[in-house]
N, C-alpha and C positions, 0 to 999 in steps of 0.2 A: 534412580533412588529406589530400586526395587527391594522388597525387603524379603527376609531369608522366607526360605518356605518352607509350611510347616510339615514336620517331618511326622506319617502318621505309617503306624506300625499296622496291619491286621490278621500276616498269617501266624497262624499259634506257633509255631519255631522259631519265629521273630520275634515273636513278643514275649517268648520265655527264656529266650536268650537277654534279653534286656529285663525285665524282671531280677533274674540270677544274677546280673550284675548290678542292681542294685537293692540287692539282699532280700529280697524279696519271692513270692511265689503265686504262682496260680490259684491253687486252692487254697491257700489263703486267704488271698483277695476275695475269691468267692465267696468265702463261709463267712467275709463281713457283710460281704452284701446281701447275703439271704438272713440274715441276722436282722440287720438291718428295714429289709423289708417286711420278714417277718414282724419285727417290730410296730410299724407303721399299721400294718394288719391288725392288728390285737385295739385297736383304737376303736370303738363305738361310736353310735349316733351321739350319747349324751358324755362324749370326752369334748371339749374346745376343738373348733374346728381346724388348729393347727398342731393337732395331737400328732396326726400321720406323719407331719414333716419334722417335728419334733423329736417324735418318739424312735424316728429312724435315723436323728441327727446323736441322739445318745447312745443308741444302741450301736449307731454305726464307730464312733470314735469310741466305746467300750469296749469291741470286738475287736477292732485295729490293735488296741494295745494290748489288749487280751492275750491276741495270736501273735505280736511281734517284739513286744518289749522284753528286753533282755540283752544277749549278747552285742547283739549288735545295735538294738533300739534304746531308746530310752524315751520316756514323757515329755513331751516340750509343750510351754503353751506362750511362746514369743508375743509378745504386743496383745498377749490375750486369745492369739488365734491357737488352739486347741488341736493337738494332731500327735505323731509320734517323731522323735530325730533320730541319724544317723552320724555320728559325728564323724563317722572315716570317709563317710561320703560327701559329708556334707550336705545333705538333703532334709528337708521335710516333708510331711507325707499329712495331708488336712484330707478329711471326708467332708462331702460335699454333696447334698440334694441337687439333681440339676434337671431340665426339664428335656433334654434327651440328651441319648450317651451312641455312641456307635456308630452315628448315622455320617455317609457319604456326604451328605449335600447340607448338612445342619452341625454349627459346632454349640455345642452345651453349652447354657447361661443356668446360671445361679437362680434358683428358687427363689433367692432373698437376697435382697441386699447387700455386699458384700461390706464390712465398715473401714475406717481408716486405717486399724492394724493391721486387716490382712492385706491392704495395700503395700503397709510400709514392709512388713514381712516380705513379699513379694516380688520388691522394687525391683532386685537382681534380675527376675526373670524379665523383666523389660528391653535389656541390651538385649534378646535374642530375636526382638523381632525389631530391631532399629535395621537400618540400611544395612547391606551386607559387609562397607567399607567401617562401621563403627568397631571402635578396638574391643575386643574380649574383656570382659572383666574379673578379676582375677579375686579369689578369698572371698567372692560371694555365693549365698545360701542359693540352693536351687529348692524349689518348692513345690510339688509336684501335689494335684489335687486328685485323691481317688475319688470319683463322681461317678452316681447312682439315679437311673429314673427310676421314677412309676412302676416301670413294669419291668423293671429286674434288670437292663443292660448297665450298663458299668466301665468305664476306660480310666486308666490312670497318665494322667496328665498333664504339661505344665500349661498353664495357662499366665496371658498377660492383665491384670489387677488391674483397673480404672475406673472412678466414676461410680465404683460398686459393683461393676459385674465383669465377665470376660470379655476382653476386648480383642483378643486374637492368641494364639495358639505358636509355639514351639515344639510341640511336640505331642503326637496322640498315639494309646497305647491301647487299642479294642481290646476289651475281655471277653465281653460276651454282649450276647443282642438279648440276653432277656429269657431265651427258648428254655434253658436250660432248668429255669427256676421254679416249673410246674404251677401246681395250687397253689403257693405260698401268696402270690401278688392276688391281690380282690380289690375292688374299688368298693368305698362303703355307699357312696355318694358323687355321683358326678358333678354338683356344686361345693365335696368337701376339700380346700385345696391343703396339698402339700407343701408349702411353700416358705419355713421356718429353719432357718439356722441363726441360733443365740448371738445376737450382739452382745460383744462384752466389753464395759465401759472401764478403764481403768480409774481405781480411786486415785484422788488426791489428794493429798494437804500431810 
């Protein structure tokens, strides 16, 4: 009952070939992520101490659709989870705080919580990491999370939703380790955490 393995992409001809085919690009992705971190940066001693992860959770899904909505993009915010869609692909694309991106021997967990929509959002991506015998499933969303640490690396990824946080991987997509992003990343505070992505509670009645 061995389950599929996950497919992880890291020389850059691989993974801009895969990028391109899913309408996407390089510098793109980058310039949300230094956006992004930039962002987090601008945070002070006397902002809330979840300003950084905050403030890099808006800037990052500002930049996202900044640089991507249009032809091929559009706004989605399914179950409340917030990100951009693809409808020829069928894909969605959520930004994500994570507390490493890139690494060989460590796969990225969620800053925060992750809540019940982005689960239900997500469900699809679950058949990819059942038993290799389980059938494909067919007309569902694929969800791909573009996730950013600390210090600037960044992979675009499907990750499998449980429980709140990732529970295993389908697929991993290295951008970068971080090198690339100079002075932009500074810690203000090594007791100040990062660790905020908005729960959003759907009204009712």
């Amino acid at each position: 009952m061995a389950k599929a393995a996950t497919i992880v992409r890291k020389d850059q001809w691989d993974v801009d070939a895969r990028l391109h085919n899913l309408d996407l690009d390089r510098p793109g992705l980058l310039k949300v992520r230094t956006m992004a971190r930039s962002a987090a940066a601008d945070a002070t001693p006397f902002h809330p101490l979840n300003a950084p992860g905050t403030l890099a959770y808006h800037f990052g899904t500002f930049a996202m659709r900044d640089g991507y909505v249009g032809k091929n993009w559009q706004v989605a915010r399914p179950e409340g989870v917030e990100g951009i869609y693809n409808a020829s692909k069928n894909i969605l694309v959520v930004f994500s705080n994570v507390d490493v991106a890139c690494n060989d021997f460590i796969e990225p967990k969620p800053r925060s919580k992750k809540g019940a929509g982005a689960e239900r959002v997500a469900q699809d991506n679950l058949f990819g990491a059942l038993p290799t015998y389980a059938p494909p499933q067919k007309g569902g969303m694929t969800v791909f999370y573009f996730m950013v640490d600390e210090n600037g690396a960044c992979e675009l990824s499907i990750p499998v939703v449980e429980d709140g946080t990732f529970t295993a991987y389908i697929e991993r997509n290295f951008l970068s380790d971080g090198s690339d992003l100079g002075d932009v990343v500074r810690k203000l505070d090594d007791d100040t955490p990062d660790n905020f992505d908005p729960q959003v509670i759907r009204k009712r009645g």
